[in-house]
N, C-alpha and C positions, 0 to 999 in steps of 0.2 A: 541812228539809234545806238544806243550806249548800253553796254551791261553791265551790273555794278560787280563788282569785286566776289560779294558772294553767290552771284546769280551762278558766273560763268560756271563753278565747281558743278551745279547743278546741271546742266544744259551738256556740258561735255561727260557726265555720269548718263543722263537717259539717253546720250547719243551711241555710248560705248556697250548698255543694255540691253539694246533693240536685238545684237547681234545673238547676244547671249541667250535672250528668250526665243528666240527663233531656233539657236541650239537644242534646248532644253525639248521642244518639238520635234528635232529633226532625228536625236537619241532615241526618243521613246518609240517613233515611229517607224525605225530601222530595227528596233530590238522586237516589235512586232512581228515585222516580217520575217525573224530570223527566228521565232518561237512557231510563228505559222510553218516554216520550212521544216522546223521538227515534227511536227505535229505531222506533216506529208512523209517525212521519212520515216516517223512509224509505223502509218499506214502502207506505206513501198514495200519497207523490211517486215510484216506480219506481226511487230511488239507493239503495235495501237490495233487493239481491235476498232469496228464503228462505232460502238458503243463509248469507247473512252475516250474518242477521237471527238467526238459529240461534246460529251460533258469538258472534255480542254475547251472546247468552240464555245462553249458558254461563260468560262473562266475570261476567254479572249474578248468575250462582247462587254464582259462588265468594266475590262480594262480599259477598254475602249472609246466608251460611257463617262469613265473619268477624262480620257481624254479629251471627250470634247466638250466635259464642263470644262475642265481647265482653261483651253484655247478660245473659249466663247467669248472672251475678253478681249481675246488680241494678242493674249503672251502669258505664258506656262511660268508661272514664279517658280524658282529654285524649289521652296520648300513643296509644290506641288509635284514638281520633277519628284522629288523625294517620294511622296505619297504613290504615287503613279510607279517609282522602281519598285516600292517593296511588293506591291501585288505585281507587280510583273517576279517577281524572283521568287512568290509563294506560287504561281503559276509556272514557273522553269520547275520548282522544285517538284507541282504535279507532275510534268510531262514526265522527267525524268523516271519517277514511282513506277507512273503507269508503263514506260516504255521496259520499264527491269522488274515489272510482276511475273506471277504467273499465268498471265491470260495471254492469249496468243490470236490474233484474226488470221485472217487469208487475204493476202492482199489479191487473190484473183477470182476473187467473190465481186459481185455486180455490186454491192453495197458499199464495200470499200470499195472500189474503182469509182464506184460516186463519189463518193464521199474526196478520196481523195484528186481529182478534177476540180471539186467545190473550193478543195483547201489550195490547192495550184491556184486557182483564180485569189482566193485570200491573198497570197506570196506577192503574185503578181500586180495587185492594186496596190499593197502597200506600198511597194516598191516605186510605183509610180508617185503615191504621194511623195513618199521618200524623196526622189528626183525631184520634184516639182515644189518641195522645199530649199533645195540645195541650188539648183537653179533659180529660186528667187521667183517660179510662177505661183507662188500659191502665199497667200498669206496665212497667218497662224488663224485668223476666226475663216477661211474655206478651208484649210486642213480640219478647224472643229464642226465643219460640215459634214466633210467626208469622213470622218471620224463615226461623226452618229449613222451616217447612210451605212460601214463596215460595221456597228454594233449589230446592226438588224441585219444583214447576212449574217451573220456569225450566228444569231438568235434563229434564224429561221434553219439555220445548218443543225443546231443543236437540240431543235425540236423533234426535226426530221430523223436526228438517229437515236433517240432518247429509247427507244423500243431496240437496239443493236440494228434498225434496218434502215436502208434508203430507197424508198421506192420510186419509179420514172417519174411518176407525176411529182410524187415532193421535190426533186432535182431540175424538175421542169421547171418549178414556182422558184429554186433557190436561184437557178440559172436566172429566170427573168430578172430577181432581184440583182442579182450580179449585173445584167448587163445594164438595169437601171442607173446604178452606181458607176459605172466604166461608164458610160457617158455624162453622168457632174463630173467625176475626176476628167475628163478631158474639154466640158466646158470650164470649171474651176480654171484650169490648167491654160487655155487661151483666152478668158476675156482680159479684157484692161487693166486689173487690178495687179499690183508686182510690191512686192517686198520692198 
């Protein structure tokens, strides 16, 4: 079999894309993590009360959301990277507010210490999609799996402290969903499918 002339330009273009749009997932899904790790460090340092730890948790699910319309296809186009950055950067710029206002938590209140446990496990799932991108176990449509499974944590976190409070049983139900999710990310992560 023979390629004509104009085919080839084509064929060595979607060969050289593949990488790119796997990029474009690997960015957004590390700049997650590293918005979730603020969101824990406000809570650690006392400048995120629960309450605005909450409402960032439901900034992060909608991002999320977009995430995994994007990758529902199989690959995150450039200009959706785009769309996907500026609410991540209208979302830095909450964290940011909320962490330099005048409201102040206790991070040795049972609420925050929920709360931030909840967002620890957030850190720590993305991080693993993260890897499991970069290592080539995950495709971009199971990354937009896991994606929708982190929207609904992040939504039920941000139910939960919608009132400034986290109580055992709501951490109980967010835990479950957490551990729901930590095992697709680690089925995702071993079966057959690879980059």
């Amino acid at each position: 079999m023979t390629l004509s002339k104009t085919a080839v330009p084509f064929v060595v273009g979607a060969l050289l894309a593949a990488p790119v749009l796997a990029q474009n997932t690997a960015d957004v899904v590390q700049r997650n993590a590293n918005q979730q790790e603020r969101i824990e460090q406000g809570l650690q340092s006392g400048q995120l009360t629960t309450k605005e730890a909450s409402q960032l948790e439901k900034g992060e699910a909608r991002i999320e959301k977009m995430e995994q319309r994007a990758d529902a296809n199989g690959k995150m186009t450039d200009a959706e990277k785009r769309r996907i950055e500026q609410a991540q950067n209208k979302e830095s710029q909450q964290i940011y507010q909320d962490k330099h206002n005048a409201q102040t938590g206790n991070p040795n209140s049972a609420s925050s210490q929920r709360m931030q446990a909840d967002v620890q496990r957030n850190v720590n799932q993305q991080q693993r999609i993260e890897q499991g991108i970069k290592s080539g176990q995950l495709t971009n449509r199971e990354v937009s799996n896991l994606e929708k499974g982190q929207a609904n944590v992040d939504r039920k976190e941000a139910r939960a402290g919608a009132n400034g409070h986290i109580s055992a049983n709501e951490q109980h139900n967010i835990q479950a969903a957490e551990n729901h999710q930590s095992r697709k990310v680690y089925k995702e992560k071993h079966n057959d499918r690879q980059r």
